[in-house]
C-alpha positions as CSV (number, residue, x, y, z in Angstrom):
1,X,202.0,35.9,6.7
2,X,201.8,33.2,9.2
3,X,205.3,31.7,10.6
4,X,204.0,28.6,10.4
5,X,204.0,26.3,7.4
6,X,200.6,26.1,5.9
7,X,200.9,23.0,5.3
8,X,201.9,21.8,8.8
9,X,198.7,24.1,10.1
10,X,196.4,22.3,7.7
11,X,197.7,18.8,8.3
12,X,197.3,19.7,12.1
13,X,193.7,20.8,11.2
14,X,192.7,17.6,9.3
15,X,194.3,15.3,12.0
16,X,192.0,16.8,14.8
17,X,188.6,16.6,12.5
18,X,189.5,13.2,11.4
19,X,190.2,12.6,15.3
20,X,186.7,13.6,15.9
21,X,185.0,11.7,13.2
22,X,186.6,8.7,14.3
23,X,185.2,9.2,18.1
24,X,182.0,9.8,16.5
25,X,182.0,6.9,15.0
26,X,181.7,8.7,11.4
27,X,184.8,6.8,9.9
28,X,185.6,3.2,10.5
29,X,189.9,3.1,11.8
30,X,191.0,2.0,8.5
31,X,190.1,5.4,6.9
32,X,191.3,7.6,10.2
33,X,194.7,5.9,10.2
34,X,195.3,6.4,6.2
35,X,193.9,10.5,6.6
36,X,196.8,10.3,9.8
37,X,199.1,8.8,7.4
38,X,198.5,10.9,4.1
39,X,198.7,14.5,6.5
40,X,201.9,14.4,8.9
41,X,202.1,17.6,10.9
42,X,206.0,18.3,11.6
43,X,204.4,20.7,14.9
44,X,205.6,20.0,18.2
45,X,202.5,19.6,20.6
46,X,203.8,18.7,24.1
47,X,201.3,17.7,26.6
48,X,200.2,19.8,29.1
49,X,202.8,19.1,32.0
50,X,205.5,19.7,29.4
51,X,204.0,23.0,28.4
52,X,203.4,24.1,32.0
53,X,207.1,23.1,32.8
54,X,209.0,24.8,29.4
55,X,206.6,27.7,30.5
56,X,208.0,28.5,34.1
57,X,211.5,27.6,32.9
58,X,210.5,30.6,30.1
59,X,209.7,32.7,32.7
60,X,212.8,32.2,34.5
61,X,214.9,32.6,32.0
62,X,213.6,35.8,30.9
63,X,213.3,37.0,34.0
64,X,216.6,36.5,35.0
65,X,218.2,37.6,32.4
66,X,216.1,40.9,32.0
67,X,217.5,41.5,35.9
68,X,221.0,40.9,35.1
69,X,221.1,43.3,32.0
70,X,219.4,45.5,34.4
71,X,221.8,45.8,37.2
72,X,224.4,46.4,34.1
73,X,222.0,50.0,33.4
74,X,221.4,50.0,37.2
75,X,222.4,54.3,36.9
76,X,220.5,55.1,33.8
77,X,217.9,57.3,33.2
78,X,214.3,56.2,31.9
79,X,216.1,55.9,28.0
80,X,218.4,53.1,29.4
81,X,215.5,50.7,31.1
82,X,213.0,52.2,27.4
83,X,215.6,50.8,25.6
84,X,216.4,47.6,28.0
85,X,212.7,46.5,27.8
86,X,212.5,47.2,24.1
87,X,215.8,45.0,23.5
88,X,214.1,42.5,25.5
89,X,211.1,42.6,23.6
90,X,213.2,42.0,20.2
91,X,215.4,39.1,21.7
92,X,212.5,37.2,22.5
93,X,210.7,37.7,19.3
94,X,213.4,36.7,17.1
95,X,213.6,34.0,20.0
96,X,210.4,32.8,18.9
97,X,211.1,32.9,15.4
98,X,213.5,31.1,15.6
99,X,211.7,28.4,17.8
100,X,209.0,28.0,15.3
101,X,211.4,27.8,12.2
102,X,213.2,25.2,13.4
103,X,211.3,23.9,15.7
104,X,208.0,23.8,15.3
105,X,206.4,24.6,18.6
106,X,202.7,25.3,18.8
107,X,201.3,25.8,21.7
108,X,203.9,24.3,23.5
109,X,204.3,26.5,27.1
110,X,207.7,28.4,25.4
111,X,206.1,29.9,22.6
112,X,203.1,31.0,24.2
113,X,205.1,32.9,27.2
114,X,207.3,34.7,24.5
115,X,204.2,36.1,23.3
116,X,203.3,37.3,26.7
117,X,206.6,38.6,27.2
118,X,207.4,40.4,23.5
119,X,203.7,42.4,24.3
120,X,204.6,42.8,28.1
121,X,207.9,44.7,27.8
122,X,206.7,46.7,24.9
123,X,204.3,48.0,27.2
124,X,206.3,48.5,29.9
125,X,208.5,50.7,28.1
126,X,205.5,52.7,27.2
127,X,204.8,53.3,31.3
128,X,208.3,53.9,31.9
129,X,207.5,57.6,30.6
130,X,205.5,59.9,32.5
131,X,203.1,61.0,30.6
132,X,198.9,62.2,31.2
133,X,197.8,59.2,28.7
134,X,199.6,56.6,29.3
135,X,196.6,54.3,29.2
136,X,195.4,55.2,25.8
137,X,198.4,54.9,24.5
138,X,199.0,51.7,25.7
139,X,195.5,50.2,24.6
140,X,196.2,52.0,21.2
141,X,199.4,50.4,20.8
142,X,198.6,46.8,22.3
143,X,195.8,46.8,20.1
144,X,198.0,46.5,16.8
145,X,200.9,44.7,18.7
146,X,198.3,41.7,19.6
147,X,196.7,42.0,16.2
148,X,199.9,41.4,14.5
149,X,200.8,38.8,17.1
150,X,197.7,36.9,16.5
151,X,198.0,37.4,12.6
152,X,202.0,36.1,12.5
153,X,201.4,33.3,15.4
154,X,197.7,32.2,14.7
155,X,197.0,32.5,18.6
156,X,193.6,33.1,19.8
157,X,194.4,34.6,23.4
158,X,196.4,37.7,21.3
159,X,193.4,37.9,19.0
160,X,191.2,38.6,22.7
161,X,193.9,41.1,24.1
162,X,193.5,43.0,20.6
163,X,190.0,43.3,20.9
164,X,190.0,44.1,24.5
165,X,192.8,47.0,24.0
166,X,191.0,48.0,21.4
167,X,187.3,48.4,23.2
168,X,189.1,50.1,26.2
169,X,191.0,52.8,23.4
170,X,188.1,53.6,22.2
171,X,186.2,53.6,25.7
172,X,189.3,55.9,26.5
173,X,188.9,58.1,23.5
174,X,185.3,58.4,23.9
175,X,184.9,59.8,27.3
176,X,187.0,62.4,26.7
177,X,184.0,64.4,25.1
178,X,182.5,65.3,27.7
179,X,179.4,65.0,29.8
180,X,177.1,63.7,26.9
181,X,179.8,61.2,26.1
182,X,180.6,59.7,29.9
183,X,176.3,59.1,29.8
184,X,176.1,57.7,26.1
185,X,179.4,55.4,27.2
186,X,177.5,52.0,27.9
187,X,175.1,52.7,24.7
188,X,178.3,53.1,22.2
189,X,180.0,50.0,23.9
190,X,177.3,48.1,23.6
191,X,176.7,49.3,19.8
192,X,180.6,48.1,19.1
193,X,180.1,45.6,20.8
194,X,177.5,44.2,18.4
195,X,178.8,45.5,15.3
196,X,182.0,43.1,16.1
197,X,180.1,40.1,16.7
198,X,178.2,40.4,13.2
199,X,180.8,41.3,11.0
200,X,183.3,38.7,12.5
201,X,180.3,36.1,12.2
202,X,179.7,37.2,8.6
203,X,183.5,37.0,8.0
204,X,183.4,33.4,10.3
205,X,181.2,31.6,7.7
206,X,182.7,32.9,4.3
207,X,186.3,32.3,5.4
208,X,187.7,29.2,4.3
209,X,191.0,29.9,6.2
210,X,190.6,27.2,9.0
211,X,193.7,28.9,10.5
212,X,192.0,31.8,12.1
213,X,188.9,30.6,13.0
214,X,190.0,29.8,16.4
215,X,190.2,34.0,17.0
216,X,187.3,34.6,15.0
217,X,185.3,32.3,17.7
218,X,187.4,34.0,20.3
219,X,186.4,37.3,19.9
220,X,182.5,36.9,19.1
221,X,182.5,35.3,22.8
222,X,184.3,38.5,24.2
223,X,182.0,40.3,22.0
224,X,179.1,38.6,23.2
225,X,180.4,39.3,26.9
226,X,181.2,42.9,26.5
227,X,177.9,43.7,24.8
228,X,176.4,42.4,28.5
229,X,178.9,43.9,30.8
230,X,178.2,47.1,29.4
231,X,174.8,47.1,30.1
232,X,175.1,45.3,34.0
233,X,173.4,47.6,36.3
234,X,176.4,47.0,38.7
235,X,179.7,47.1,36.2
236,X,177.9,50.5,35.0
237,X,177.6,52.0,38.4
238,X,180.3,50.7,40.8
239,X,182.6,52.1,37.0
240,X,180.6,55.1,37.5
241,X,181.7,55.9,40.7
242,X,185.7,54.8,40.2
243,X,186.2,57.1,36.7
244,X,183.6,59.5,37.4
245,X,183.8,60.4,40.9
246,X,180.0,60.1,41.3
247,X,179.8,59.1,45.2
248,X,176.9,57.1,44.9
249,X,176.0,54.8,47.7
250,X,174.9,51.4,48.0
251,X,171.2,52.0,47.6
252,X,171.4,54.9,45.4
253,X,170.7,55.2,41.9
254,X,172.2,55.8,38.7
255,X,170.5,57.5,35.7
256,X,168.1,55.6,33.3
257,X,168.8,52.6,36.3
258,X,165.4,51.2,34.9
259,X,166.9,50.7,31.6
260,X,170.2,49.0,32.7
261,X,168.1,46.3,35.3
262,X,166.5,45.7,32.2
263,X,169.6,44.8,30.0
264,X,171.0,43.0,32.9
265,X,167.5,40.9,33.5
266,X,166.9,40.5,29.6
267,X,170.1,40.4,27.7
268,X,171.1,36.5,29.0
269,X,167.8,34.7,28.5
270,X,168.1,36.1,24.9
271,X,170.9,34.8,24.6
272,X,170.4,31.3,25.8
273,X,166.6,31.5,23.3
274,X,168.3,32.7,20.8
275,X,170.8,29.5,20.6
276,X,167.9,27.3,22.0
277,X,166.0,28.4,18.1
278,X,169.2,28.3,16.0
279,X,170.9,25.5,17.6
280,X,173.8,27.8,18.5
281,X,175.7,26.3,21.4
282,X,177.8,29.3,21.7
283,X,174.7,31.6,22.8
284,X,173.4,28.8,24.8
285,X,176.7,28.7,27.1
286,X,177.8,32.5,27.1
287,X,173.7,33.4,28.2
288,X,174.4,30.4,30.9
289,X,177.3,31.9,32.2
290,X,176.1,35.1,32.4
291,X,172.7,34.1,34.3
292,X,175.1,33.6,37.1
293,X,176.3,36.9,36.7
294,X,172.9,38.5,36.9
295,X,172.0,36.6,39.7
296,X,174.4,38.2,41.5
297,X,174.2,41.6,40.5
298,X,170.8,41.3,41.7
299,X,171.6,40.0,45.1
300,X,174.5,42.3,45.8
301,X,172.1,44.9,45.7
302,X,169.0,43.4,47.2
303,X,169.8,40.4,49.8
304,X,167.2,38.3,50.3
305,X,168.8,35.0,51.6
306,X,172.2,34.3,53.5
307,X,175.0,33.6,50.6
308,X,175.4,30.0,52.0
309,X,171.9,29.5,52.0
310,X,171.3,31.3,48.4
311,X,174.3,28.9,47.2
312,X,172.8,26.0,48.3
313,X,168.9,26.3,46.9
314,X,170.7,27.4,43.7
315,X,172.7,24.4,43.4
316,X,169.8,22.1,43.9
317,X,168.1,23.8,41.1
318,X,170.8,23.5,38.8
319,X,171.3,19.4,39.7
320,X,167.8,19.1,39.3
321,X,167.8,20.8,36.3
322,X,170.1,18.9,34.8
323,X,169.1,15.6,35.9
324,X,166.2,16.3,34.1
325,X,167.6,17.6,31.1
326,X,170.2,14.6,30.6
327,X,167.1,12.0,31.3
328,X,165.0,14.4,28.9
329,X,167.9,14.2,26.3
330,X,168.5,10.3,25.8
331,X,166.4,10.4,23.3
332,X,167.2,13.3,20.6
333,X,164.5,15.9,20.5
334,X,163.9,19.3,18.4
335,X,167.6,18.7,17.4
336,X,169.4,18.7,20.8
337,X,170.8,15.8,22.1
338,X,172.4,14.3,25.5
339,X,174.8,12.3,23.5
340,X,177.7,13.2,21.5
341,X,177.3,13.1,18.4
342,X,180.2,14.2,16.7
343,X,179.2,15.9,13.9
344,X,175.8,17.0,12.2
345,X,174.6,15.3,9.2
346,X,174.8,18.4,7.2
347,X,178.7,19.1,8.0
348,X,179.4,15.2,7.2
349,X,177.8,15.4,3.6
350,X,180.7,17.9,3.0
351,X,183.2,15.9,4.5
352,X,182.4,13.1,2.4
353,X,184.4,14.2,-0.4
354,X,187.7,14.8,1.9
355,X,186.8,11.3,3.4
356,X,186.7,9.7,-0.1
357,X,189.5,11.4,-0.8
358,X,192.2,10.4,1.8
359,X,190.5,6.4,1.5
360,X,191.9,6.5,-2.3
361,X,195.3,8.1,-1.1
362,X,194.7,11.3,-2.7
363,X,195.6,14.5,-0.4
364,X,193.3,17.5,0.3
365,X,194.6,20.8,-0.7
366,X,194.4,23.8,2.0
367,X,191.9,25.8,0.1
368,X,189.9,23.0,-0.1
369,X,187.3,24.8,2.3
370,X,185.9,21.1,3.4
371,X,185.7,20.6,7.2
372,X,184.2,17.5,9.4
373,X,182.4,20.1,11.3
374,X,184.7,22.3,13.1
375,X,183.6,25.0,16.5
376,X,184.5,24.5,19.7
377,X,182.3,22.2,21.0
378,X,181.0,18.7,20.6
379,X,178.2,18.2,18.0
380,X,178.9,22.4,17.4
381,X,179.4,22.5,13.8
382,X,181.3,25.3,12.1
383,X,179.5,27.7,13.9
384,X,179.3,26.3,17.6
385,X,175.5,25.4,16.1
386,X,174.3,21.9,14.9
């Protein structure tokens, strides 16, 4: 299904987790230059000045020519520009088909902004009309447009936009019943929200398609995030008041406030014990990150200190927390660590057969399921946890 060749993909895949394993210090060079040797990847990786560059020059191109085929339908009527964006749309697909086929680009600025652009103009044409649900149409639509994007292209940032199209159609869809369903919004959000993030972690750890993974990580962070921003005091209220025409002032309240202070007080320190006891790094960050946000949700609604000076004593805190923390961490203890490890000793007992196996000249097959340790973070394991 993928437009890649598997076997570039896996290649690809083995190179970077060899890459690791050699910085960790897991496999001595001899081994990591053989496994480099024995998996070529024909994919073309530019760096990232390259990619930024091809990307503008993308832009431009498109752009351009989108304007000159537009001053050709300059007189038509909404079916001419439909039609112009949707032509568009199919040029730069088979654009990018092409690019991959022969080419091999991955990720290399081009490929990435014909993506943006095939989604883009299919959307547009969609708000060319004038029509009373143009939004839930578009979220429907966009939904299944990045999901097959994501699926054909193995990119990560489509597999977000599906599930973010996706939670606002249903969002959409929802309110639309009435009273009882604008108040029960944030709970049936939140229960999505949640559903996602355990089925794609079941999925995430019985998978041994290494190609997808990337998305699968992707959305249990935006599912992670949306469970929380559905249950901020602030996000609920201030949205409130935009779709709902509720009037509410600074200081006054919503209904059940109590309960939403105490998702917005309680959801991130859950987070960050909950990765703390199952050595899950991508709880740990995500609760981090959204202690910040809590912080000030809390302060745009009751001021206590000036900003400056509330920016200030906070970033003293967090220095001298992690001072303390890196000092605390030289040594390993309970299974964390300052240091980079690499990989846990658990993931490098099951790559000791792939390791064995390139050493001896033999080649890994892609259902071979074995990893160095994967997630996307150091010393994360498959699972972000180590």
């Amino acid at each position: 299904m993928t437009a890649y060749n598997t076997s570039d993909l896996y290649n690809k895949y083995v190179q970077e987790q060899s890459s690791g394993a050699f910085h960790a210090e897991c496999i001595n060079g001899e081994t990591y230059e053989h496994i480099l040797q024995q998996h070529v990847s024909n994919l073309y990786i530019p760096n990232y000045f390259i990619r930024i560059g091809s990307a503008l020059l993308t832009i431009i191109c498109i752009l351009f020519s989108g304007l000159l085929l537009g001053l050709i339908l300059i007189s038509s009527d909404e079916a001419g520009f439909i039609g112009l964006c949707i032509f568009m749309a199919g040029l730069c697909y088979a654009a990018l088909e092409l690019l991959i086929k022969r080419k091999g680009y991955y990720n290399a600025g081009v490929d990435n902004i014909l993506l943006l652009s095939v989604l883009t103009l299919l959307i547009s044409a969609l708000f060319i009309l004038d029509f009373s649900e143009q939004f839930t149409v578009a979220c429907f639509f966009s939904t299944f447009i990045c999901l097959w994007l994501c699926r054909r292209f193995t990119d990560s940032f489509m597999a977000m936009l599906s599930y973010l199209s996706g939670f606002m159609f249903l969002f959409l869809l929802y309110i639309k019943f009435g009273t009882f369903a604008k108040a029960t919004a944030p709970f049936m959000l939140m229960a999505i929200s949640a559903t996602v993030f355990f089925v794609l972690k079941r999925t995430y750890r019985k998978t041994d398609n290494v190609f997808y993974k990337p998305s699968l990580k992707a959305i249990m962070l935006f599912a992670l995030i949306t469970f929380y921003v559905c249950g901020n005091y602030f996000v609920v209220k201030e949205l409130s008041n935009q779709m709902f025409d509720l009037q509410l002032g600074l200081h006054d309240t919503i209904p059940m406030a109590w309960l939403f202070w105490i998702f917005t007080a309680v959801i991130p320190p859950a987070y960050i014990f909950y990765g703390i006891k199952n050595k899950d790094l991508l709880f740990i960050r995500t609760g981090l990150l959204l202690i910040a946000v809590t912080i000030f949700t809390v302060r745009y609604y009751y001021s206590v200190l000036d900003v400056e000076v509330a920016m200030v004593i906070a970033g003293v805190i967090l220095i001298a927390i992690s001072y303390t923390l890196i000092r605390y961490l030289k040594t390993p203890r309970h299974g964390f660590t300052f240091a980079n490890t690499g990989y846990a000793a658990k993931d490098m007992l099951n790559a000791e057969a792939l390791i064995i196996a390139q050493t001896f000249g033999e080649k890994a097959t892609v259902d071979s399921g074995v990893q160095f340790g994967g997630g996307s973070s150091g010393g994360g394991g498959a699972t972000g946890s180590f």
